[in-house]
N, C-alpha and C positions, 0 to 999 in steps of 0.2 A: 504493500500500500504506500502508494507517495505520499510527500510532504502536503502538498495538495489536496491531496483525497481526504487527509484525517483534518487539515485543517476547514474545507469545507465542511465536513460531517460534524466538527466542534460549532460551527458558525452554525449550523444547521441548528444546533443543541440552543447556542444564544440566543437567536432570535426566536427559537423556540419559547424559552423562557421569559423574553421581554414582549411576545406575545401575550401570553399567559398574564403577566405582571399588569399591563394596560388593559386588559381584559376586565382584569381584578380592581384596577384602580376604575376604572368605569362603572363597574360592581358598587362599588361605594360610595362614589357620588351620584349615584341614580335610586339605587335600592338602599343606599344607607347601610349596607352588611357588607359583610366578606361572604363572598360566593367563590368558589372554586372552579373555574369556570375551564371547561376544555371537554374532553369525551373521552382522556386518560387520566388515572390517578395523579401522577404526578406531575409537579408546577411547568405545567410545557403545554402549546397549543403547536402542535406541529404544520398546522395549514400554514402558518407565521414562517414557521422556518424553510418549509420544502418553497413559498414565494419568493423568499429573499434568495434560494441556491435557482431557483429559477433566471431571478431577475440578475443576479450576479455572471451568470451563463449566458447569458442569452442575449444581455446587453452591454455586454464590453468593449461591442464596437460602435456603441452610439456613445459613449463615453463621453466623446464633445460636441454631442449637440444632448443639451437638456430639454427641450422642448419634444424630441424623439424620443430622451428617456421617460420622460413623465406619459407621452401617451401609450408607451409599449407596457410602461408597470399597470399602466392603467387594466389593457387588455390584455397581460399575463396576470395577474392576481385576479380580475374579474373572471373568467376562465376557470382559474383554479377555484374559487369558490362557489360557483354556478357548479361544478364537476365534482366537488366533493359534498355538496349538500345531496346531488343527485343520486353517487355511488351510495354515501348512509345511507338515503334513504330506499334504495332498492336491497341493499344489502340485510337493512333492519329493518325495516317498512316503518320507521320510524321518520318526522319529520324533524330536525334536530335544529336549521332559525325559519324566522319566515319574515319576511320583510313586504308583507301584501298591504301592509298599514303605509307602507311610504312611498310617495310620488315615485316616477318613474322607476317601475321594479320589474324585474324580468322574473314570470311564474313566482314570484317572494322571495329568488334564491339570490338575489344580487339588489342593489338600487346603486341609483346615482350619486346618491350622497358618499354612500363608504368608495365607490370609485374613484371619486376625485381625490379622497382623501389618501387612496392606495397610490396612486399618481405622485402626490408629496411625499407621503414613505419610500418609494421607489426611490426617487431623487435622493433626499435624507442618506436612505441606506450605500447607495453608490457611490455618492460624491463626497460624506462626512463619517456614515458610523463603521461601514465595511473597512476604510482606511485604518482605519485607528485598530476594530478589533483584531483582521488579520495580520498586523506589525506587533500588535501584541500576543498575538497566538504563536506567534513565527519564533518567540525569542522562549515557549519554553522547549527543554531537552525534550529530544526524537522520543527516549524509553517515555519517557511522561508523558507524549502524546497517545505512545501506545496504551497506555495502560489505562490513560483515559476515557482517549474511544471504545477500549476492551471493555470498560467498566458502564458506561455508557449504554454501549447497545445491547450487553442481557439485561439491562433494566427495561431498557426500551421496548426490546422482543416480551420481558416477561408482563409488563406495562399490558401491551397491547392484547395478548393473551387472558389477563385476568379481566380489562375493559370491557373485552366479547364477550365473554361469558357472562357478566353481571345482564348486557343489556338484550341478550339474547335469553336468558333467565327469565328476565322480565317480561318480554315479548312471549318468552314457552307458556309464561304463566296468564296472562291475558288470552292469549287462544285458546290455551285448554278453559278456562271460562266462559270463553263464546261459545265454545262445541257444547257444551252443556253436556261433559262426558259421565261422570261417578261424584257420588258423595264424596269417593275418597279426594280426590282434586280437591274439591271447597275446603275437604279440611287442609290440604296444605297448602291452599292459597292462605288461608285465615291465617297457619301460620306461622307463614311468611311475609304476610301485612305487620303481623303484630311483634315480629321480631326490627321490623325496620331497619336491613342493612342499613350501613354506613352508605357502600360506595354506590348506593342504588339509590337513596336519599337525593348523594351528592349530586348526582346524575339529573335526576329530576328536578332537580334545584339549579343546576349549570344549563339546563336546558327545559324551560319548562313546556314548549313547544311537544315535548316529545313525550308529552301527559295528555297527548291527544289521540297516541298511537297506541299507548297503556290504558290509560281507562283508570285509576286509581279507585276512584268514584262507582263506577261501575263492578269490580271486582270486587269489592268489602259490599255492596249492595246483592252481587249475586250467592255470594259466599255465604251472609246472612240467610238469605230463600234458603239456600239447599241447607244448609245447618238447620233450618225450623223444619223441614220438612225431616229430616231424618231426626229428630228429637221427635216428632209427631208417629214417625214409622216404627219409633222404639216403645212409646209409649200405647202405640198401637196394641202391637206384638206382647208387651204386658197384659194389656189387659186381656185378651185373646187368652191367655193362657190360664190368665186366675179365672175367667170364665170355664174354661175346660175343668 
């Protein structure tokens, strides 16, 4: 692996993280909390970082003309976030933002407002932050580069791994409630409501969009029916018997 390769994959990790971080600080001056905001456990929005290895690739020969750079970030980041709202959501039948409240939006997966402001990040990142982080990526030791991206990407793999499984959980457990299969399901959606993972919480909280696709509401609603019906079936089956 070149010098290049791991130092892109470290910048990948940065702006992963200063995604994340702006995400969060946006969190708190709108919702007044801390939200955790991304679609993996930890502090990283990788849509942030795979834009910026994009935009670093792809635009190094528009280097001096800014007006070139600002509309290529524009239509490399719009792209990528139209593409990755799409892939969730076919992947998880989950809708994860929707942006149908704001002027000029394409199906809710992009608008205008966050394009132009990807347009200014672009720039930003090319002309002032990319500078600075890769000069300073560059001075630390080879072995310490290895060992960081070594360290880096099983979390990342195992990140993404334990992510799918929560929201794919989720999704098992709202269909097996639509089918309207067995008592036995309502009782371990029930619970499962009432243990309230964390990172399934987090989730729904990072993304509340995507408690559209869940039903939260609906699941503790049908769990309740089929739990009264089988206390009714038990209490049935009693009395049947002291009758006998």
């Amino acid at each position: 692996m070149t010098t290049n390769i791991r130092i892109l994959f470290l910048l990948f990790f940065t702006y992963s993280f200063l995604g994340w971080l702006m995400e969060v600080i946006n969190a708190l001056i709108v919702e007044k909390k801390f939200i955790n905001r991304g679609f993996l456990v930890g502090p990283y929005c990788p849509i942030y970082g795979t834009g910026v290895i994009l935009i670093t690739l792809l635009l190094k020969k528009y280097y001096d003309d800014i007006i070139a750079t600002f509309i290529f970030s524009i239509l490399i980041c719009g792209i990528l976030e139209y593409l990755t709202s799409y892939i969730l959501e076919k992947i998880f039948n989950l809708r994860w933002w929707d942006y149908s409240d704001r002027k000029f939006n394409i199906n809710g997966r992009i608008c205008l407002s966050n394009l132009f402001i990807f347009g200014i990040l672009g720039c930003t990142i090319l002309y002032i932050l990319n500078p600075f982080f890769i000069d300073l990526l560059s001075q630390i030791p080879e072995i310490v580069l290895n060992i960081i991206c070594i360290i880096l990407a099983i979390c990342f793999v195992v990140d993404i791994g334990i992510s799918s499984n929560v929201i794919v959980n989720l999704k098992k457990i709202s269909n097996n409630v639509r089918k309207d299969n067995t008592e036995e399901i309502s009782t371990k959606v029930k619970a499962i409501i009432q243990k309230k993972f964390s990172l399934q919480r987090r989730l729904l909280v990072a993304f509340p969009n995507i408690r559209k696709g869940i039903n939260l509401e609906e699941l503790i609603k049908k769990s309740k029916i089929r739990l009264n019906r089988l206390k009714e079936k038990q209490k049935k089956y009693i009395k049947d018997l002291i009758n006998k």
